[in-house]
C-alpha positions in Angstrom: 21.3 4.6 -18.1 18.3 3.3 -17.0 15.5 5.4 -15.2 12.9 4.0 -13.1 9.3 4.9 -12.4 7.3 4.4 -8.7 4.4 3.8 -8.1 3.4 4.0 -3.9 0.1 1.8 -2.9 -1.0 2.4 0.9 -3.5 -0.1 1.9 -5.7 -0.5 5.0 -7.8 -3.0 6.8 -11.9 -2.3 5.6 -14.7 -3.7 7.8 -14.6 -7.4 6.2 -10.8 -7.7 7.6 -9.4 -7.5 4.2 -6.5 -5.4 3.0 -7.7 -3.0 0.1 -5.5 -0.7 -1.6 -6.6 3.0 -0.4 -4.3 5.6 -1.8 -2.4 5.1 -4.6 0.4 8.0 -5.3 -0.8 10.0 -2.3 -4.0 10.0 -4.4 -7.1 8.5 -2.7 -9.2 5.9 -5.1 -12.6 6.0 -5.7 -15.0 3.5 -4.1 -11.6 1.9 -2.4 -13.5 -0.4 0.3 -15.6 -1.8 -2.3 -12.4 -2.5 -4.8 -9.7 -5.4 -5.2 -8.1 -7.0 -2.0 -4.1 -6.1 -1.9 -3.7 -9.6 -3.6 -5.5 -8.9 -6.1 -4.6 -5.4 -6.9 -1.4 -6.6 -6.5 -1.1 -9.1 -9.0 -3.1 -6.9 -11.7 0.0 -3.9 -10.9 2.2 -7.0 -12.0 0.4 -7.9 -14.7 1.1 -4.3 -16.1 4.9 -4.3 -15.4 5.2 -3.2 -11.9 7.5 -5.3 -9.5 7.2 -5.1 -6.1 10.3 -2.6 -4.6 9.5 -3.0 -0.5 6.7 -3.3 1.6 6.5 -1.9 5.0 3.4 -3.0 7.4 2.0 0.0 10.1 1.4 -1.4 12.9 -0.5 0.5 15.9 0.5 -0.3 19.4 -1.4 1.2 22.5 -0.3 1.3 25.7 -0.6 3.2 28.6 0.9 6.9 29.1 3.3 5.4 31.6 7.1 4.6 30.7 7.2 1.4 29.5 7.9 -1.4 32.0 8.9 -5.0 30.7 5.8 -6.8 32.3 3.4 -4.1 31.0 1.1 -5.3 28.1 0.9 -3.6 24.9 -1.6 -4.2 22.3 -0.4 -3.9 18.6 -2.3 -4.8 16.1 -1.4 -4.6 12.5 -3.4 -1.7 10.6 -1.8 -1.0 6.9 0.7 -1.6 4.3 2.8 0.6 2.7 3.9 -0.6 -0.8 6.5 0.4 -3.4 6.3 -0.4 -7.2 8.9 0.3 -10.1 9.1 -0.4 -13.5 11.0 0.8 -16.2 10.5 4.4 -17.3 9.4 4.8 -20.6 10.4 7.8 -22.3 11.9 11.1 -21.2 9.2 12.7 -19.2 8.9 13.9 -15.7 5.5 13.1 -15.0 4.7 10.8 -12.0 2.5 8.1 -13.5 -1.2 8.5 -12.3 -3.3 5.8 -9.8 -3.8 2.9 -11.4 -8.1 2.1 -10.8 -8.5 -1.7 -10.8 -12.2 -3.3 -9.9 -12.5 -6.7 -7.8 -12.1 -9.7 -9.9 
């Protein structure tokens, strides 16, 4: 049977407005604001044999403490991305695999 490995990328919005990958494995990367945009890490995770599994975007709203009324506004705004990875598991082991440290193309 065939056994799968994941790999989970959570990626947030740095000060130039692009998406960088921040934790990877619920492990934080190094010098993460200064590293590859979500495309890019993206693409390099699929150049190693991860496929995309499901993507989930965070998004923030604010609004007042007040019970929400139809004609109230509420501000959302769209903050992170949660990402899920798979790929074939190769050998027997239990080990989760480790964060994967790309650099900006």
């Amino acid at each position: 049977m065939q056994k799968w490995e994941y790999y989970f990328v959570f990626a947030t919005v740095t000060n130039d407005g692009e998406f960088r990958p921040r934790f990877a494995n619920d492990r934080e990367l190094d010098d993460w604001q200064a590293g590859p945009t979500l495309y890019e890490y993206s693409n390099q995770l699929g150049a190693s044999g991860w496929e995309l599994l499901a993507n989930n975007p965070v998004v923030f709203t604010q609004s007042k403490w007040q019970p929400f009324l139809e004609t109230q506004s509420i501000a959302s705004e769209l903050r992170a991305i949660e990402m899920v990875f798979k790929r074939p598991k190769i050998g027997d082991g239990d080990l989760p695999c480790e964060p994967i440290a790309f650099h900006s193309e």
